[in-house]
N, C-alpha and C positions, 0 to 999 in steps of 0.2 A: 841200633838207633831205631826208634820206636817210626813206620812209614805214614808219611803224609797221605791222608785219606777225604780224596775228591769224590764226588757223587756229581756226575753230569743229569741233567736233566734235558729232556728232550719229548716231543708229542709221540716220535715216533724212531726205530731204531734202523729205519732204512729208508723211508719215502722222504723225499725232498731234500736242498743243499743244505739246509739246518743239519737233518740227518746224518748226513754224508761228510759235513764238518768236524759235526760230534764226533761221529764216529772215527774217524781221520786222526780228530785229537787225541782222543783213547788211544789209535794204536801208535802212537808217535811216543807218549807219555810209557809206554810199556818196552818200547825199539829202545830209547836214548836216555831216558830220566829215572833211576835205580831210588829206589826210597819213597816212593810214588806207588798209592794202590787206589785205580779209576773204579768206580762203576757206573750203571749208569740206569737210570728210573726213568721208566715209557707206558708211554698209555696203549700204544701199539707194539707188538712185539710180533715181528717176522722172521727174525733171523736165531731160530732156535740153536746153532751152533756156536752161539754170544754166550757163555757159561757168566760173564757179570753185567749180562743184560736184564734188570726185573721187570716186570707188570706189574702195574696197577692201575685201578679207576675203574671206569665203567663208558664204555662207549655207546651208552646211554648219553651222559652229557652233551658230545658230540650232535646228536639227535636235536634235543633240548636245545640246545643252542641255535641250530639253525634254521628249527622252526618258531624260534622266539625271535629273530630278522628278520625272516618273512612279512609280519607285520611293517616292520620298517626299510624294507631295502627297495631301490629304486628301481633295479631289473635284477633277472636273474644272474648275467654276467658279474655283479658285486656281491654274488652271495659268499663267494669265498675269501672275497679281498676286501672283506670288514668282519673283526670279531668282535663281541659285547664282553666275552670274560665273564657273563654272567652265572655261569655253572660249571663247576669243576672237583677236583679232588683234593682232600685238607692233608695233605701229604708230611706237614709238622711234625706228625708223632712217627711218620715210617721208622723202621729200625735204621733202614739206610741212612735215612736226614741225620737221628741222633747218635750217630758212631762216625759221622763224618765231620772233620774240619773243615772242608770247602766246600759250598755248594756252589756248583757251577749252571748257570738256566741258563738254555737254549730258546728255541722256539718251542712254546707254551701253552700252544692258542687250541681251538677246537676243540674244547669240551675237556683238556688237561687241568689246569689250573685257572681258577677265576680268580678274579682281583683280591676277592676274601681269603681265596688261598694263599697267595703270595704275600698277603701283608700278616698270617699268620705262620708262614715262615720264616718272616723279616724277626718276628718277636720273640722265634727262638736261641737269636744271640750269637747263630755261625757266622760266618763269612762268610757273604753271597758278591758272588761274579755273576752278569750277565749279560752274554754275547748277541747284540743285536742285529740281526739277521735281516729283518726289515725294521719298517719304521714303528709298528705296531706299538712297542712301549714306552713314546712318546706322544701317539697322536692318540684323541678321541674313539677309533678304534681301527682305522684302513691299516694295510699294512703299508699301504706307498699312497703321500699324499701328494705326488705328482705337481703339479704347479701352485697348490696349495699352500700355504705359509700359515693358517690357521692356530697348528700347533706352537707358532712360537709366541703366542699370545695367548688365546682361549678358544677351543673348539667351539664350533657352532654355524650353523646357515651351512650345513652340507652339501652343498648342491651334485656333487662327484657321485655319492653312495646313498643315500637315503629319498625319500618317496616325498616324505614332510619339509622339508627343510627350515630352521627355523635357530632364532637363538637360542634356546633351551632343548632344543634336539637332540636327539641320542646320544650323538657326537660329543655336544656339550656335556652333556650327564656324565658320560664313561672319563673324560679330561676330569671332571670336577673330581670324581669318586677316583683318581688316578692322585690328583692335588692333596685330598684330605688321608687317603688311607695309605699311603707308601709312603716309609720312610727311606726317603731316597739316598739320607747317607749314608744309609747299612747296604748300598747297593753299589759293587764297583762295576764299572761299567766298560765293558769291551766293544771298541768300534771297530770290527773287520776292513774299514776302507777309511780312506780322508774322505768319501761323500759321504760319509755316514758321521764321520766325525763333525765334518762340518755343522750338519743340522740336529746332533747333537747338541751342541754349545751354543745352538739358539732358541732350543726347546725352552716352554716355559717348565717342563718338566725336571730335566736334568742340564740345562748349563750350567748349575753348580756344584755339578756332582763328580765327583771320582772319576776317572776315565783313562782307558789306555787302547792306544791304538797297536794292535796286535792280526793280525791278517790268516785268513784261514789257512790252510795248510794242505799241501797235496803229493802225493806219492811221486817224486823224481824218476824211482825204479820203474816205476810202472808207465806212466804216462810220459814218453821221449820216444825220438823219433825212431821208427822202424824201416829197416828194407823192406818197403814195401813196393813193388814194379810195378808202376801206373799204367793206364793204358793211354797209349798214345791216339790220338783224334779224341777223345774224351775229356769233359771237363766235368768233375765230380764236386758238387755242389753240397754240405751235408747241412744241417739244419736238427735241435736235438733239444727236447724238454721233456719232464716228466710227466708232464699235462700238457700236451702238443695244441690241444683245442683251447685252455686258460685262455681268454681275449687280453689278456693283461703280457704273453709272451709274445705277441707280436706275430703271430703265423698269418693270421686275413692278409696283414700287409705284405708277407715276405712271399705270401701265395701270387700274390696283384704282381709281385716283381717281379718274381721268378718267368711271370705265366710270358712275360714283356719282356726277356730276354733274349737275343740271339747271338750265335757266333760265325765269324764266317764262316770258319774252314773244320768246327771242331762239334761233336753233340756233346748235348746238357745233358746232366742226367742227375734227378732229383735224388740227396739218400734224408731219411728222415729215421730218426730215433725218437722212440716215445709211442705214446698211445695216440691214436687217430683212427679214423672213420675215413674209408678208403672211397666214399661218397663226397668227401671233399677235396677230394684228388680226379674228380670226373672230368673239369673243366682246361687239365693241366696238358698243354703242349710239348710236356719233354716226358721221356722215363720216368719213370721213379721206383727205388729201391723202398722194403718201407723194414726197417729194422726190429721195430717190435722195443718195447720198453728192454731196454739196458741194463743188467744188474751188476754183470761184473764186467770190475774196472781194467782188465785184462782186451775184454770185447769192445771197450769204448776207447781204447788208447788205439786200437787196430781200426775203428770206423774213421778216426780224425788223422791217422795215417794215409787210410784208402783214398779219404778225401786230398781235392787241390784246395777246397777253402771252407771255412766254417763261418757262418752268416750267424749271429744275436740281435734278430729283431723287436727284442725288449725294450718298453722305455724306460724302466724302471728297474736297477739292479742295485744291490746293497753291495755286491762283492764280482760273481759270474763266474763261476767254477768252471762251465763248459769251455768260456776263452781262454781263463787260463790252462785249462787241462789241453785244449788244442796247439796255443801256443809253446808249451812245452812240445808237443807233439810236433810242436816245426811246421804244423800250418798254417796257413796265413788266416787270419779273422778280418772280419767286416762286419762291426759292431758300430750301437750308437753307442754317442760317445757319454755316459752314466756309470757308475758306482765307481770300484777300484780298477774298469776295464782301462782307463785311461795310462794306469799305470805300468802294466804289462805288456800291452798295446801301442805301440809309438806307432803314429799316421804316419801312414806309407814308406815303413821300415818297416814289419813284421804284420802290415795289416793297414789296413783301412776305417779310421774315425769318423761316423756319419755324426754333423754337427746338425743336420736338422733334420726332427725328426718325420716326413715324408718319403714315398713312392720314388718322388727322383730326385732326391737324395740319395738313397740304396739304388737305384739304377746307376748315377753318376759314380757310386764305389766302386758297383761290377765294371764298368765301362775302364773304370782306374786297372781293378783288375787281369781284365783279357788283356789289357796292353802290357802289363809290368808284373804279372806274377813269376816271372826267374826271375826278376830282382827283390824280390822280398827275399829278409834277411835276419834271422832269429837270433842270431851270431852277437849278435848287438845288444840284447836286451838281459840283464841279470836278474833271474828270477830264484835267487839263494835264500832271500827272508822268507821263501812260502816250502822252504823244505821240513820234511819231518822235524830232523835238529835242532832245524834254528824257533819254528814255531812254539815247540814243547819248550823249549830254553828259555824264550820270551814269556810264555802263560806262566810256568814255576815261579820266574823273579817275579812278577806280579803278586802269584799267592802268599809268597815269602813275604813280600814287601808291605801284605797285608796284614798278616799271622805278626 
């Protein structure tokens, strides 16, 4: 029987949880699903030991792109969490695209595919899936529009991201050239969480579009709990992004908490995973470990082990792979309560739901915490739909369902 042939697309083959979803799905689809052949098209390519990982484009783009914001962006902090699509790579004619029956898009953004590119692969008649990761391909161009409701009408009057704000603003422009040049029923659309599905289906973009709610997927083998022997009078604190400094993952605040924490009888002791600047750690009252960017999933199931809790003080999550990788890992999380954490996550049974999002709010968590973390209890919570099997199981009937 002749195998079904997917082509993931993705910005990059290792940086960020787009990445690391993609990637995830590839090897699920290769462990569980026989008849199935992935591969997968990046504009970044790191991980040279990927035999059907390709490059292309030009990280040029990239460039091009972010000094074409510049003119428009409100501060530096929004330079990354707003893309224009303005410049990208016409990827239609790859050999990859025209030998594949599914094309699967990822996250797109930075200088990968601009708007022109996508709606010139919409025209070549595959069947396109696309996993939205954030908000990005629904709004005017942020990827998290955070209190903002704009998109479910018409972008415009930026006031979040842009320098000008106005009705015919940037924002506006990129929604309008989103409205005219995508045909959005050649797009089936994958919502990683019900928060994502939700504003889905009020988008002016795609509420009436295709859509399946399918949840990313994470390695059980790898990321479960370890004998790992704690040390007693310590309470190990972990905290973990790819961009530790991103203003948008909530480190300033979790720095303010942290710095305001005390126990009676036990020391803190800070671990952080990710890139940071040990300059912003001057002002910090406890230890701290600093872990250094993460690459393998082997080293990260052993940090959330070492750890007694893991802190997500994001306000803005599509899905939150670190919770769920923690909580498989059997630690307790204290997260706000946004994207699919909710669902993983049961307040004060496997963790702590910050409903608002402030300083003591996250002190009132930890305070929950030091009093009751032996009774937190993982035992309770079924985390079976985000296994290898059951994810790849889920995507194929989809592709099938499409084909």
């Amino acid at each position: 029987m002749k195998p079904l042939k997917v082509l993931m697309v993705n910005t990059s083959d290792s940086q960020g949880g787009a990445a690391i979803a993609c990637r995830r799905l590839i090897e699920a689809f290769e462990e569980y699903q026989n008849g199935v052949e992935v591969s997968l098209l990046v504009l970044h390519k790191t991980q040279e030991n990927k035999p059907k990982a390709f490059k292309t484009g030009r990280y040029l783009n990239f460039l091009l792109e972010k000094i074409h914001f510049l003119f428009y962006e409100k501060s530096k902090k929004e330079r990354f969490a707003f893309s224009t699509a303005k410049f990208g790579t016409d990827i239609s004619k790859h050999p990859l695209v025209l030998e594949a029956d599914i094309i699967h898009l990822h996250w797109i953004n930075q200088g990968f595919l601009s708007l022109k590119n996508i709606e010139n692969l919409l025209s070549q008649g595959k069947k396109v899936f696309w996993t939205f990761h954030d908000m990005w391909p629904m709004t005017g161009g942020c990827h998290h529009s955070y209190e903002c409701l704009n998109y479910i009408h018409s972008c415009g009057n930026c006031e979040a991201f842009l320098r000008k704000p106005a009705a015919n603003d940037l924002s506006n422009v990129i929604l309008t050239k989103k409205l005219n040049w995508l045909d959005r029923d050649k797009i089936n659309v994958i919502s990683p969480s019900f928060w994502m599905e939700q504003r889905i289906k009020k988008s002016s973009l795609f509420k009436e579009s295709p859509y399946t709610r399918i949840p990313n997927t994470v390695n059980g083998k790898v990321f479960k709990p370890q004998n790992i022997k704690k040390e007693t009078g310590v309470i190990r604190i972990l905290f973990a992004a790819v961009s530790i400094e991103n203003y948008f993952k909530g480190f300033q605040l979790f720095m303010r908490v942290v710095s305001e924490l005390k126990h009676p009888n036990k020391e803190i002791i800070i671990m952080i995973a990710g890139k940071v600047s040990e300059e912003n750690l001057s002002s910090l009252p406890h230890k701290y470990e600093l872990l250094g960017v993460i690459n393998s999933e082997i080293e990260m199931s052993a940090a959330y082990n070492k750890a007694d809790v893991f802190v997500s003080a994001s306000k803005s999550e599509s899905f939150s792979y670190t919770c769920l990788e923690a909580a498989l890992c059997g630690t307790p999380v204290i997260a706000y309560e946004t994207g699919e954490i909710p669902v993983f996550i049961k307040h004060k049974s496997n963790g702590f739901l910050v409903k608002d999002y402030s300083d003591n709010a996250f002190l009132d968590a930890f305070n929950w915490f030091f009093n009751n973390n032996s009774s937190t209890d993982n035992n309770k919570i079924n985390l079976d739909e985000y296994t290898y099997e059951s994810v790849s199981k889920q995507t194929l009937k989809a592709y099938k369902n499409a084909v």
